[in-house]
C-alpha positions in Angstrom: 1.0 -12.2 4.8 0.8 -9.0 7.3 4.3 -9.0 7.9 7.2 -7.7 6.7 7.5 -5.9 3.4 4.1 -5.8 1.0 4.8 -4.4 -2.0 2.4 -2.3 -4.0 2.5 -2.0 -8.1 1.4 0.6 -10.0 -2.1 -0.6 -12.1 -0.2 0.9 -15.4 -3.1 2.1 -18.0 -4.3 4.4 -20.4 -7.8 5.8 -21.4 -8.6 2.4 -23.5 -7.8 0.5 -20.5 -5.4 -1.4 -18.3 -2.2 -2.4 -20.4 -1.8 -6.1 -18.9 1.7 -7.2 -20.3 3.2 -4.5 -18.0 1.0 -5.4 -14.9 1.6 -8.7 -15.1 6.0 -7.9 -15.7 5.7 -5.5 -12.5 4.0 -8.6 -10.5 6.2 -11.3 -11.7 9.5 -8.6 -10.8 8.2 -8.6 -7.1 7.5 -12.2 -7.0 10.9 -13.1 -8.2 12.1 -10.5 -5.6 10.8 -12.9 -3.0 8.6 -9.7 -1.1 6.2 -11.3 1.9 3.1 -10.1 0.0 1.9 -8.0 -2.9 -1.0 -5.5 -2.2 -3.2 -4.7 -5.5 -5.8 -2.1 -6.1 -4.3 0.2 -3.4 -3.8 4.0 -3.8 -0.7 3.2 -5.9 -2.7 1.1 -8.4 -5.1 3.5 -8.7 -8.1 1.7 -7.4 -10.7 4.5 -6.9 -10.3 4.6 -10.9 -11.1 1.6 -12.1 -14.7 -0.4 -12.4 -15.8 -3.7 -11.1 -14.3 -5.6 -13.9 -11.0 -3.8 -14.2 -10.5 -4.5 -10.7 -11.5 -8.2 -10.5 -9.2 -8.6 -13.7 -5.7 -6.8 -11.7 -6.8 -9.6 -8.8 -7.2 -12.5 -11.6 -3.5 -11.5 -13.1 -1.5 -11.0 -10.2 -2.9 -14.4 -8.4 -1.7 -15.9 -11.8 1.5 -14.6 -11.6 2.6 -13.7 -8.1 4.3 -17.2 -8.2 2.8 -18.5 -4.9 3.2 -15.0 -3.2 0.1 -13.5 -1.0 -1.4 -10.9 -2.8 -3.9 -8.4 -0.8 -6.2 -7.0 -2.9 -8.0 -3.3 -2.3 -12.1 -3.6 -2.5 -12.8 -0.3 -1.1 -15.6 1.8 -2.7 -18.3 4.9 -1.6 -20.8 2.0 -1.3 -21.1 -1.0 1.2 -23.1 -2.9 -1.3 -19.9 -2.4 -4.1 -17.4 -3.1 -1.4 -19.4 -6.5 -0.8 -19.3 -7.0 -4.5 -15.6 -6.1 -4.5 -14.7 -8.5 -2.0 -16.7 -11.1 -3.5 -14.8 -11.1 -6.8 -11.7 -10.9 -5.0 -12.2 -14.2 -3.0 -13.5 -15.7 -6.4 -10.0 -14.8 -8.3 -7.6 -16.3 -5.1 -6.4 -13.0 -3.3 -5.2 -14.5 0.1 -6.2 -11.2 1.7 -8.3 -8.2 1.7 -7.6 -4.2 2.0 -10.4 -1.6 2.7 -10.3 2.0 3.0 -13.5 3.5 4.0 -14.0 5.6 0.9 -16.6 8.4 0.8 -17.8 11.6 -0.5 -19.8 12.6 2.2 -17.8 12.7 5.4 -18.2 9.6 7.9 -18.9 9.0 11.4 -17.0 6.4 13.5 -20.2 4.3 14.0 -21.1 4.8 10.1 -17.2 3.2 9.8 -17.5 0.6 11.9 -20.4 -0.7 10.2 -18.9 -0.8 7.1 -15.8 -2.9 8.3 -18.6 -5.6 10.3 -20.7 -5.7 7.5 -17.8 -6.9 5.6 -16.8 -9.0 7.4 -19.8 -10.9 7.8 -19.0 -11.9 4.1 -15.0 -12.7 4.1 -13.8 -15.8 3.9 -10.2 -14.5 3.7 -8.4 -12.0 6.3 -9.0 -8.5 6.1 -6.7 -5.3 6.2 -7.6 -1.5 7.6 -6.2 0.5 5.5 -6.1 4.0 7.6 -5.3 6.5 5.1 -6.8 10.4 5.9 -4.9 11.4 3.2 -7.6 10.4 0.4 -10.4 9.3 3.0 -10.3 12.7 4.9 -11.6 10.1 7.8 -9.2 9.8 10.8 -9.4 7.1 13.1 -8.8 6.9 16.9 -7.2 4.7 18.4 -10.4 3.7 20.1 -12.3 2.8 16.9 -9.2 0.8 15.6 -9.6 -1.3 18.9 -13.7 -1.6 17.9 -12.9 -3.1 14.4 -9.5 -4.8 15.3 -12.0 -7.2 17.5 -13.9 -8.0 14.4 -13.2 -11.5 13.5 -11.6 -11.3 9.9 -9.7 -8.2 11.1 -5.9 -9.0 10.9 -3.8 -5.9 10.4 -4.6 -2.3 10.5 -2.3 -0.3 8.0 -1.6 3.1 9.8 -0.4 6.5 8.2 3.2 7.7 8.5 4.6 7.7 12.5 6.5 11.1 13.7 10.4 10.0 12.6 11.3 10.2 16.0 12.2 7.2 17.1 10.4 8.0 20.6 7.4 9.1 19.9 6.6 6.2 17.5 7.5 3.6 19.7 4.6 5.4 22.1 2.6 5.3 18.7 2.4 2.1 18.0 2.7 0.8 21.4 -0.6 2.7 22.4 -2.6 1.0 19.5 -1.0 -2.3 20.3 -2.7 -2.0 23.7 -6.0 -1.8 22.0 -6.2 -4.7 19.5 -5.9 -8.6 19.8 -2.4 -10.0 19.7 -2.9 -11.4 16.1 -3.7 -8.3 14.5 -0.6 -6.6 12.7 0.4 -3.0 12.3 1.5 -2.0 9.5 3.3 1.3 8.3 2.8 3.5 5.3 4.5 6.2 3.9 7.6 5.1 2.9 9.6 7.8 4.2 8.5 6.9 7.6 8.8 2.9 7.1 12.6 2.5 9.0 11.0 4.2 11.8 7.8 2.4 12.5 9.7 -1.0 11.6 12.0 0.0 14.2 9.5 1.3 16.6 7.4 -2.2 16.4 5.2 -2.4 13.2 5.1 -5.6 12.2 4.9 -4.6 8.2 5.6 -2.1 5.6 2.8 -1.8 3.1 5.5 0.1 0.4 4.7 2.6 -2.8 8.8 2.4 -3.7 8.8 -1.6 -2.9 6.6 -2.4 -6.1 9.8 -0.7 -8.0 12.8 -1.5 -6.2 11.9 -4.4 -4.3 15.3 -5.2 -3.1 16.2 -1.7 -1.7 12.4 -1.9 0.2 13.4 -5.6 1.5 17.1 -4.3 2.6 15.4 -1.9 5.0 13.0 -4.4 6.2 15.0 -6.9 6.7 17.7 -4.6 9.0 14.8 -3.8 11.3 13.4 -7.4 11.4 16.8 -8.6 12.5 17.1 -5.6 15.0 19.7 -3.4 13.0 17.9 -0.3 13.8 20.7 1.8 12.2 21.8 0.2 9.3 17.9 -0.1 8.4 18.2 3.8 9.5 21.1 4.3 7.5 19.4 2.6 3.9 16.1 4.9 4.8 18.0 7.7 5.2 20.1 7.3 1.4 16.6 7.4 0.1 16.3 11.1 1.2 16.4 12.5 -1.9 13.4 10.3 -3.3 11.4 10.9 0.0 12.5 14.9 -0.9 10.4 14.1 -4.2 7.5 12.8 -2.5 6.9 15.4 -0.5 7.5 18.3 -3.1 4.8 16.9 -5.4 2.1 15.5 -3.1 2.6 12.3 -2.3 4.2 8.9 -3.9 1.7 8.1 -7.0 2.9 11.0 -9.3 6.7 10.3 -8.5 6.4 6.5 -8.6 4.5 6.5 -12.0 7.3 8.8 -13.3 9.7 6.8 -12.4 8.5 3.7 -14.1 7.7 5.2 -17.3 11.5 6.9 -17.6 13.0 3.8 -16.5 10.4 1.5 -19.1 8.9 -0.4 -16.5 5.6 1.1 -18.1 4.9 3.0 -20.7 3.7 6.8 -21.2 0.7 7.5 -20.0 0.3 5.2 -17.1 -2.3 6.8 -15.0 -6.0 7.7 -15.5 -6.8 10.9 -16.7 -7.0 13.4 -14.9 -3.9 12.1 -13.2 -0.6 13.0 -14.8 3.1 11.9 -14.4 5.6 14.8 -13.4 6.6 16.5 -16.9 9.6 18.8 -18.2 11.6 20.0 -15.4 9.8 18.1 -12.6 10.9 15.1 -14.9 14.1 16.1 -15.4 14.3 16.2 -11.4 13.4 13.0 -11.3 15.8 11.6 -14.0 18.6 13.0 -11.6 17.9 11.8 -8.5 17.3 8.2 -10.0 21.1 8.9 -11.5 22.3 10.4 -7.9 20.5 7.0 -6.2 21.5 4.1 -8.7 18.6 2.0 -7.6 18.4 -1.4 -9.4 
């Protein structure tokens, strides 16, 4: 379930609610796809948006229609007593696995994260993910604290942020964390322009934004560093440039993702929760063309 490519669908909605029909399409797509697991209720479906119920309702509906697939559901939230609650529900509706950011207002210390991911984990019955993301946490961890909570027994991956693209210095990366943490824990990559690299350099999965669209252009890449093609997996990365390009001109991967399913009718206009917004008018147009330039299927 930690390995190899997780793929991450968009939680498509509108202000009355989630719309379901298109959910459940994007999780049957990537079950029929074959991907190694798909991750709900991540920053790509919008978690931090959504209430108790929404949430355990996107577990219910891709468990029912991931077609036997693992799927890793996101419980994170500014409270340990809703992250319990979270993770509950989650075990309740069948997710094989858990994901948890430690999500706050207020900024936290190492021993006020640590606690978090023990007290969890006191209550899982499935394996849990550590989702390291500083982008929307603002918390950064060392390499020391991933060892702490790695040893934590329903630890089984940490998810890191993006690795420096040369090949070099993410090998040292990720072989310095792998030094720290039990042999059955997994590292993951995010940040999908960084995903050849870290695959190549020894992560062991990519937890994908792009792979809950194009599954098959996500599992391409994965597969080439799994068999040890590190330029051909290289080489499909790098023909993705211009949609990377797109990430990092508007901020990230939601915005551009979300855009791209509602001008290719995977979902339907709006898709995100207000305040959010997909790219409009000439950022759209942008878009439209680099889809043409790519001809992703």
């Amino acid at each position: 379930m930690f390995t190899g490519l997780s793929a991450f669908p968009l939680t498509p909605m509108n202000e009355q609610g989630i719309n379901e029909y298109e959910f459940v399409r994007l999780v049957a797509y990537l079950a029929e796809a074959a991907v190694d697991s798909i991750g709900v209720l991540g920053s790509t479906g919008s978690y931090a948006y959504l209430n108790r119920d929404e949430r355990a309702r996107v577990i219910q509906l891709s468990v029912e229609n991931a077609v036997g697939a693992p799927v890793i559901a996101g419980i994170g939230a500014l409270r340990t007593r809703d992250v319990l609650a979270n993770a509950e529900r989650a075990q309740q509706a069948g997710a094989s696995g858990v994901l948890l950011a430690p999500v706050s207002y207020q900024k936290l210390t190492d021993d006020e994260v640590f606690d978090l991911y023990a007290t969890v984990c006191q209550s899982l019955s499935v394996p849990l993910c550590v989702y390291d993301n500083p982008g929307t946490t603002h918390f950064e961890f060392s390499d020391e604290l991933h060892g702490r909570i790695a040893q934590l027994p329903q630890v089984r991956s940490i998810k890191i942020p993006p690795v420096n693209n040369d090949i070099d210095s993410a090998k040292e990366r990720v072989t310095g964390l792998r030094k720290l943490i039990p042999a059955d824990v997994t590292i993951g990559i995010s940040g999908d322009a960084a995903a050849a690299t870290g695959l190549n350099a020894g992560c062991d999965a990519w937890y994908s934004v792009i792979g809950g669209l194009y599954p098959r252009a996500a599992l391409a890449i994965t597969r080439a560093a799994q068999a040890g093609d590190v330029q051909q997996a290289k080489a499909l990365s790098d023909g993705l440039e211009p949609l990377w390009a797109l990430y990092r001109e508007y901020g990230g991967s939601l915005r551009v993702a979300a855009t791209i399913a509602e001008i290719t009718g995977k979902v339907s206009q709006p898709c995100l929760p207000q305040p959010l917004k997909t790219l409009q008018a000439g950022d759209r147009k942008r878009v439209e063309q680099v889809l043409g330039q790519l001809g992703l299927e």
